[in-house]
C-alpha positions in Angstrom: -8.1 -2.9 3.0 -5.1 -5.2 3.4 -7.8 -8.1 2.4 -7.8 -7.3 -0.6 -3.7 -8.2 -1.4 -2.5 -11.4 -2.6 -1.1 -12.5 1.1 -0.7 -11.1 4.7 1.3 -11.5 7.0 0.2 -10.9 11.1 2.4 -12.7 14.4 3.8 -14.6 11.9 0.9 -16.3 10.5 0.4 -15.7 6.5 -3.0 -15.6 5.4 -4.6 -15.6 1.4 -6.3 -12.5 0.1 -8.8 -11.9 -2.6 -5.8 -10.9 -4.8 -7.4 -8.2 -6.5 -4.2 -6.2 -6.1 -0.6 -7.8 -6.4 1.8 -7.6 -3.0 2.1 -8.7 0.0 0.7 -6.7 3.4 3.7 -7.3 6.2 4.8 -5.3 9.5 5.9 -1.7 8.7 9.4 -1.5 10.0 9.8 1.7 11.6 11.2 3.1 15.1 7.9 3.9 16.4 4.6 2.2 15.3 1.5 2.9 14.7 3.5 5.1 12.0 1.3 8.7 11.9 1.5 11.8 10.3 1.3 13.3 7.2 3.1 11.9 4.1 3.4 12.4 0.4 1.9 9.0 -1.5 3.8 8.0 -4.7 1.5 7.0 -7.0 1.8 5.0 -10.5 1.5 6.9 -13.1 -1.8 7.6 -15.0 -3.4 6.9 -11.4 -7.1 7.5 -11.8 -7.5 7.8 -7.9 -4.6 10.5 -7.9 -6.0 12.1 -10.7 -5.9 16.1 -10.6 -3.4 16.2 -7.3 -0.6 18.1 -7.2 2.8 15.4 -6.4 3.2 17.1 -2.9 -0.1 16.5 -1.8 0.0 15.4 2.0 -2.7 12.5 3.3 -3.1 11.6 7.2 -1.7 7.9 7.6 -1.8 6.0 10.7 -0.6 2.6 9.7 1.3 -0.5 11.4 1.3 -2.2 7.7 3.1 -2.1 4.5 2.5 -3.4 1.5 5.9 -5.5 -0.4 8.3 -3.8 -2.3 7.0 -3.4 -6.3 3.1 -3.8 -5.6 2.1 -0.7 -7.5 4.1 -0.8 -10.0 2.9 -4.6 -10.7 -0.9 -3.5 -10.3 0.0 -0.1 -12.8 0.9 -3.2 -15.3 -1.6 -5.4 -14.8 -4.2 -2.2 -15.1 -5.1 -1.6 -11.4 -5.1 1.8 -10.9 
């Protein structure tokens, strides 16, 4: 999925995108990684994928990748939902 971001970043090598949504994919900095569990996802309001779930709905993640600080609230604006 991380293809489909402006840039990302992997060993230090920073790769194009498709840019169909805004951001930057980088290293998740965290104490232990792959990062797993279950986790709340904070979602941009009017969020058509979201749509009918309650705020403290818990998804499955097992990630090693983040995506830059501000991407969904760019792609709320630009109308990526």
């Amino acid at each position: 999925m991380q293809v489909l971001f402006d840039l990302g970043v992997e060993h230090g090598e920073r790769t194009e995108g498709c840019g169909q949504w805004p951001g930057t994919v980088e290293r998740l900095e965290a104490d232990v990684l792959p990062h797993m569990g279950w986790n709340t996802v904070r979602s941009p309001t009017n969020s058509t994928l979201f749509a009918g779930l309650d705020a403290d709905t818990r998804f499955y993640s097992c990630t090693r990748t983040r995506c830059g600080a501000g991407s969904w609230s760019r792609a709320s604006r630009s109308g990526h939902r």
